[in-house]
N, C-alpha and C positions, 0 to 999 in steps of 0.2 A: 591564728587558728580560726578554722571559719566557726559562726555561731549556732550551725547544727550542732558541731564538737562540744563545743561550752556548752553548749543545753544539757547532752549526754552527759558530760562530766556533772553536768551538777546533780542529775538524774540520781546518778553513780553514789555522788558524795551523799545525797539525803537518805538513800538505802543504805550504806555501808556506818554512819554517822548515826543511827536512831532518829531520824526525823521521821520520814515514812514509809510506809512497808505497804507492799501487794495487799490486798485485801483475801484472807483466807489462801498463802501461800502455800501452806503445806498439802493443799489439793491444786497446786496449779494454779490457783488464784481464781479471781470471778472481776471478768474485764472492766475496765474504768469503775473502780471501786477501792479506796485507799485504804490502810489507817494508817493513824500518826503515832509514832513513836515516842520514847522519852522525853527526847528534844526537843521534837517537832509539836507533840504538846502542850509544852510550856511557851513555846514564841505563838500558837496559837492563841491561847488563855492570852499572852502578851498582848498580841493586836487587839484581839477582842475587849479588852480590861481600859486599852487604852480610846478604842472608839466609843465603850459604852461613859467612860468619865466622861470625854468629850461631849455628847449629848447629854445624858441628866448632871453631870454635876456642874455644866458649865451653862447651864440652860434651866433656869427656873420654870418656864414651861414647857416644858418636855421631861414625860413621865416612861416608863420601861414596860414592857408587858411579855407575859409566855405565855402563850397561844398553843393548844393541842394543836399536834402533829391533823390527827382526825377530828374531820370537819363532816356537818349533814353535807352530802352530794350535793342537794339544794344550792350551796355556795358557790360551787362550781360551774355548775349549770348559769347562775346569777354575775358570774364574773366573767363568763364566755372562753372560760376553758376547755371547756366540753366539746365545743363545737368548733373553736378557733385557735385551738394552741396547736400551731402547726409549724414544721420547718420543710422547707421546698429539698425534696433531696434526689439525687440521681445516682445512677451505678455503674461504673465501668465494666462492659460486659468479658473484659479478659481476665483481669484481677479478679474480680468476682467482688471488688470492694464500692463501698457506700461512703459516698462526701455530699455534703451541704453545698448545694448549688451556689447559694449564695456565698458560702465561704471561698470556694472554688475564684469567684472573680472578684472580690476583695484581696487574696491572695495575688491574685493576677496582677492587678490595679498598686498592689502595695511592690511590686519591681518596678514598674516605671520610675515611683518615687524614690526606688533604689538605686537605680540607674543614675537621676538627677541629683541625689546626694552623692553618689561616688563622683562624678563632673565637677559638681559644685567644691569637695572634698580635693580634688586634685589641683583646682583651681586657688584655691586657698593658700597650699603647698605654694605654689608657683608664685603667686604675685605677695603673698604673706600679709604685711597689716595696710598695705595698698589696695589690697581687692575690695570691691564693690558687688557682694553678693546681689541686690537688688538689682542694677545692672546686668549684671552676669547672667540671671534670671531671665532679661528681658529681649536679651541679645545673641545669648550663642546660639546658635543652629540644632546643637543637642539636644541642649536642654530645651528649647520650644519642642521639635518633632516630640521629645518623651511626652511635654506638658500637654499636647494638645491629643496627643492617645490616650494620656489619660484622664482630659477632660471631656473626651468623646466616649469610652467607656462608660464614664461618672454616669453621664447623662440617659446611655440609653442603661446603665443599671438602677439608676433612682426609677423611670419609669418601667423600666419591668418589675421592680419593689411594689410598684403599689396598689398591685392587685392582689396578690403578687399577678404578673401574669407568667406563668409558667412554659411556655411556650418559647414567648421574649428571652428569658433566663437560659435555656438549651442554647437557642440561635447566636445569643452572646457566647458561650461556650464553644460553639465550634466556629464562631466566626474571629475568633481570639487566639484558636487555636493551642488552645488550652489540652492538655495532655493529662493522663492518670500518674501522679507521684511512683506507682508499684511498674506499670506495664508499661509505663510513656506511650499509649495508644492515646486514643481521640474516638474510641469505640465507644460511643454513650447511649445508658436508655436515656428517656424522657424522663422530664423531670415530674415529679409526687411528690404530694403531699402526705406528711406521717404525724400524727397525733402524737405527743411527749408524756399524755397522761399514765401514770401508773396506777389502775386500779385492783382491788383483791375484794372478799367477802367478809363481811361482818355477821357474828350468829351462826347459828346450825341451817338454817333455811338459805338455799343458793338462788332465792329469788329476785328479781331485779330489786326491788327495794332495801335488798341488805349489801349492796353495791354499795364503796366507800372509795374513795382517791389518799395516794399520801398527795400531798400537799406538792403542785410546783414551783411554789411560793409561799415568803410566810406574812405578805400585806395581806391577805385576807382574812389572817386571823385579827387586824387591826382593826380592819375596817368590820369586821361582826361585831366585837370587843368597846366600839371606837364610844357607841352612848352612854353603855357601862361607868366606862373611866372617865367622863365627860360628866354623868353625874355623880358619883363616887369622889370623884377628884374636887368638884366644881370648879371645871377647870374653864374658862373663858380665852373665847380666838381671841389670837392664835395660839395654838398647842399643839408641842408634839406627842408622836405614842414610838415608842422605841421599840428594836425587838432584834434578840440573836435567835437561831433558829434553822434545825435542817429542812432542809426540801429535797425533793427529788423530783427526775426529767429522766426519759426512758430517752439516752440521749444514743443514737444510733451511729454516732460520728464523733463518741469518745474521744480524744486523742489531748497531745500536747502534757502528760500527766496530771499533774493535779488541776492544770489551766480546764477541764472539763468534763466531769465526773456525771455519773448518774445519780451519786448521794453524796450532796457539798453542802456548806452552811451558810447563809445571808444575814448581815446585818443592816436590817433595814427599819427605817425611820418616815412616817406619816405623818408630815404636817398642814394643822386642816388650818384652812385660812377665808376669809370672807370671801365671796366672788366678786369679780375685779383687781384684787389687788395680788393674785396668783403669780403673776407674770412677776413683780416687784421681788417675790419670796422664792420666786425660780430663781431670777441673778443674784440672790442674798446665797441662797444655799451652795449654788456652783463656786461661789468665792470663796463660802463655809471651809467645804469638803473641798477643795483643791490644798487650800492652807493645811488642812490637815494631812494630807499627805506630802506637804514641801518642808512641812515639821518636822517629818523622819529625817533629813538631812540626806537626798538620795539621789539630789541633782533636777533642780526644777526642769533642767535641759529634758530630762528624762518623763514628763508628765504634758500632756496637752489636752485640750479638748477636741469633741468630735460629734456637733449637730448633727442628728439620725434627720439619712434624705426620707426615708419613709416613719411617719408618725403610727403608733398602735391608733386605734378606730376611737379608744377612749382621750387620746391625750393633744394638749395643744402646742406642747412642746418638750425638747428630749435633749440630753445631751451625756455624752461617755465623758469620764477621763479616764483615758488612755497611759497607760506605762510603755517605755522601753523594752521589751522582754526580749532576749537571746534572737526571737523567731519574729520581730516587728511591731510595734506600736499595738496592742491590744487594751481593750476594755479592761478595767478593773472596777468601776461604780459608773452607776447611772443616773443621772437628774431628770425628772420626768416630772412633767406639769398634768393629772392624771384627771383635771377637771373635777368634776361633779359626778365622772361617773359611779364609782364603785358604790357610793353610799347609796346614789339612788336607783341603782340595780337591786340591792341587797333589800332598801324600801320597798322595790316595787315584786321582787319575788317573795319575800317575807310578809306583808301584806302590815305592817308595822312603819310607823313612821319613827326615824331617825333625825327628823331635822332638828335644828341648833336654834333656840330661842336668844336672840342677842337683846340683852338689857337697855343699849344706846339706843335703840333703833327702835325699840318694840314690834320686830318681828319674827317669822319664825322661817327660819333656807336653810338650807344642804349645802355645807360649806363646802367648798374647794380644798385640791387636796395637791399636796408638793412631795413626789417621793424621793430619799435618797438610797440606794441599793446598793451595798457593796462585800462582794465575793471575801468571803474570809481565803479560803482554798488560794483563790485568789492574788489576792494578797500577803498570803505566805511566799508564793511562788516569786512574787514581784519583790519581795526580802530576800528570797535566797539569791535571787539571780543576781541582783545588785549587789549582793556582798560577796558571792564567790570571787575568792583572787588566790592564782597561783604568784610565790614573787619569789624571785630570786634573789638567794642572799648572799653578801659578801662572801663567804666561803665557799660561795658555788654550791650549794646545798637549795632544794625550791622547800617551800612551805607553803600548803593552802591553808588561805583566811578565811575568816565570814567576818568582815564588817560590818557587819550589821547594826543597827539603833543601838546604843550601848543599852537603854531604855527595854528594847526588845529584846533582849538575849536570853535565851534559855537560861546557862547559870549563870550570875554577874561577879561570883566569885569564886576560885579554887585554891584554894590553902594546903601546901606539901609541906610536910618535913623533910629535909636534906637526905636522914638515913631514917631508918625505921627503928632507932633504938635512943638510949641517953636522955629519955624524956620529951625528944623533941615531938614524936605521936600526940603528946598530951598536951601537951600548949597548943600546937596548932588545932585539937578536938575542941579547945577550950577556944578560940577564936569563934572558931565556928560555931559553938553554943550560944557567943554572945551576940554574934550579926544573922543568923538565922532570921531570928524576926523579924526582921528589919529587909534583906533580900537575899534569893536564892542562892545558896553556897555548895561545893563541891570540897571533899576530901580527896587527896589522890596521893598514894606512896609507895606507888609499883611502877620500876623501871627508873630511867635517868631524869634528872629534873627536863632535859632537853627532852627529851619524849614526850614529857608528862605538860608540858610548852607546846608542844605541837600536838596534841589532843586535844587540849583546849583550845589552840588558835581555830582549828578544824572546826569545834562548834561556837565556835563565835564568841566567847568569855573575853569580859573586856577586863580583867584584872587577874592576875595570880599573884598569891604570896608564898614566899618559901621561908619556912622557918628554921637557921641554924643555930651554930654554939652560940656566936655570938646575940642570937635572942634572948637567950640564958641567963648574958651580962648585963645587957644594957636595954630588953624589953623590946628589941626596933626589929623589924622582919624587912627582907628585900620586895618592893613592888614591881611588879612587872606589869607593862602597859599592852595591850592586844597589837594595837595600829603601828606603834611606832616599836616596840622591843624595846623601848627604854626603861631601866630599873633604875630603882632606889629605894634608901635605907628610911624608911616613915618609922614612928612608933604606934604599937598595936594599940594605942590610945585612941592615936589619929584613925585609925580604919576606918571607919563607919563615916568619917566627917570627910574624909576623903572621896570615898566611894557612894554614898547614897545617895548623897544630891545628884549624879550624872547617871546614876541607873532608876532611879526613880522614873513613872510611870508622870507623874506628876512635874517633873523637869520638861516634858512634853508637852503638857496641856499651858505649863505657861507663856509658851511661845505661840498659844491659841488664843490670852488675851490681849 
């Protein structure tokens, strides 16, 4: 099945499933704007719950912070949004549609490497555990001609990146021969620049001064925040300042579903550290946060890095990890080395000093600052895709799964009675009353146990129990496992000692020390 399909299916499965729904459907919706569903909620709060342990409860310095949405403009202005958040975009003049230049040949750039994975792939096949990929790489005819397009692209698109220069970025474009997805024409305007900011009015008065932004990010509410907690906490570098939090991007090239919304959520983490030793807490962090997503158990095959060829104006260094998704290797969090700037912008438009008085030293600097950024939206999306699986089963019957983190699952457990009558209703409410507490449970006694099996497999539950006669007798309920189909006879004693430790949120963070 090719992996536009599978994207679409999965599309399919998260609307039909309660994970996420159109935003304001019953008016036709309002374009790249989501909500999340019943289930889609909870594997949310999941991620979220398990990145926020991850930083304060596993990090003595690193504190959490919630920052208004709204901010004085002043900030803005001071972090160079205002004047510099921009994405180079162009328009096919047949379609009539709008894509990111830059996306456009990154896309381009990411078939070559398709091309030399299917080679390489085929190669594989053919010579088996005799092949010599590195070899293979260095020698075939294919794979060079692909390698060296696409490291003739790389080159001349790192230096049109870093003005941008806009002009550079067209001439790539139709020198590549690059087409519109709708019209497959090559009819382009020139490429523009377009502001992401969303602003509206604060007050009865429509004067410039009652001008306000939502937020395109939520570091700056860390960095206003940052002296606060710093003496509030007395907190001593190095420290982090934590923070979940929406932001919004007037993003005019929506697409991919939830992978790019105009109102998504960030979980992002500030950590201020002495100057000089930045660089040292950039490679600590990138090990951090990679670990933490090879935790999920999702295929480290499936996660890499990816050095930004063009730096923001603030930073000295950058790097993505990248996921596997359906549609190619895409960003999911960012490591960014963000210097000195933000504090001493916010010092010098504020007219307030923020420096850090360090005790060892006796003096007074502007610490340095290590950010880590990562897309909740995101990262849902990068859950779902990894765990959709259609599988075919012995009787020729298919079932989709969500495999997903037994840790992340919406509910971790759904408890049925065989029939709905004989008492069995009442035992199995009374399971459920005692593990409640403890993790999320699900009742279900409509339809066949096999139905009410493949409703949960569908949202991803990594345990069912069915309760019959013989529970009656002897107290023991059948388990049924999500991944593998296998049941067995535990007692309702055992439940909880069975089941908690692997859906625990906390069976996660221990694979973090």
């Amino acid at each position: 099945m090719a992996q536009e399909d599978v994207f679409k299916k999965i599309v399919s499965h998260c609307k039909e499933y309660g994970f996420v729904f159109p935003s304001s459907e019953i008016y036709d919706g309002l374009a790249a704007v989501y909500d999340y569903g019943q289930n889609g909620v909870e594997l949310k709060n999941n991620i979220k719950q398990y990145w926020w342990q991850s930083m304060v409860l596993l990090h003595e310095n690193i504190v959490g912070l919630d920052a208004a949405i709204f901010m004085h403009p002043t900030v803005w202005k001071a972090s160079g949004h205002v004047d510099a958040f921009n994405d180079p975009l162009i328009d096919n003049r047949d379609s009539k549609k709008r894509y990111r230049a830059d996306v456009l040949i990154e896309d381009h750039m990411a078939k070559y490497e398709e091309k030399i994975a299917k080679e390489i792939a085929k190669a594989k096949k053919r010579f088996g555990d005799s092949f010599d990929e590195a070899q293979f790489r260095a020698t075939n005819p294919r794979v060079l001609e692909n390698q060296k397009k696409f490291d003739d692209l790389h080159a001349r698109y790192t230096e049109a990146m870093q003005g941008p220069n806009l002009e550079m970025l067209k001439q790539i474009i139709e020198d590549e021969g690059i087409v519109c997805p709708i019209s497959g024409t090559k009819n382009w305007t020139d490429v523009r620049q377009f502001n992401l900011m969303f602003s509206t009015q604060m007050g009865a008065a429509s004067d410039a001064t009652s001008k306000v932004y939502l937020r395109p990010e939520t570091a700056q509410g860390i960095f206003v925040d940052y002296l606060s907690v710093q003496k509030t906490g007395r907190m001593k570098l190095p420290f982090g300042i934590c923070q979940i939090g929406k932001a919004f991007r007037n993003e005019v090239v929506a697409r991919q579903f939830v992978f790019r919304m105009r109102e998504f959520e960030q979980m992002e983490m500030q950590f201020f550290c002495q100057p000089g030793t930045e660089m040292k807490w950039f490679e600590y962090w990138k090990k951090v946060r990679l670990a933490w997503h090879e935790a999920l158990g999702m295929g480290n095959e499936n996660y890499r890095y990816h050095d930004h060829e063009k730096l923001a104006h603030y930073a000295n260094a950058a790097t993505d990890i990248e996921f596997k998704m359906p549609f190619g290797f895409k960003e999911v969090e960012g490591i960014h080395s963000r210097t000195d700037f933000d504090l001493s912008q916010h010092e010098k438009f504020s007219g307030r000093s923020i420096k850090y008085f360090d005790p060892q030293t006796n003096e007074s600097y502007t610490p340095y600052d290590i950010e880590t950024s990562i897309g909740v939206d995101r990262m849902f999306l990068s859950v779902m895709c990894h765990s959709y699986c259609e599988e075919k089963l012995e009787n020729g019957e298919t079932r989709v799964v969500l495999r997903m983190p037994e840790a992340l699952a919406p509910v971790k457990l759904c408890v049925m009675p065989l029939v709905k009558k004989d008492g069995l209703p009442e035992v199995a409410r009374k399971i459920i009353d005692d593990l409640k507490f403890h993790f999320n449970c699900q009742y279900d006694e409509k339809d066949t146990v096999g139905k009410r099996y493949r409703r949960q497999d569908a949202i991803g539950t990594p345990y069912c129990v069915t309760v019959d006669y013989d529970t009656l007798k002897d107290n023991t309920v059948t388990l049924r496992f999500r991944d593998t189909m296998k049941q067995e006879r535990v007692s309702i004693d055992n439940l909880r000692s069975i089941i908690e430790e692997k859906v625990s949120i906390y069976s996660l963070l221990k694979k973090l020390q």
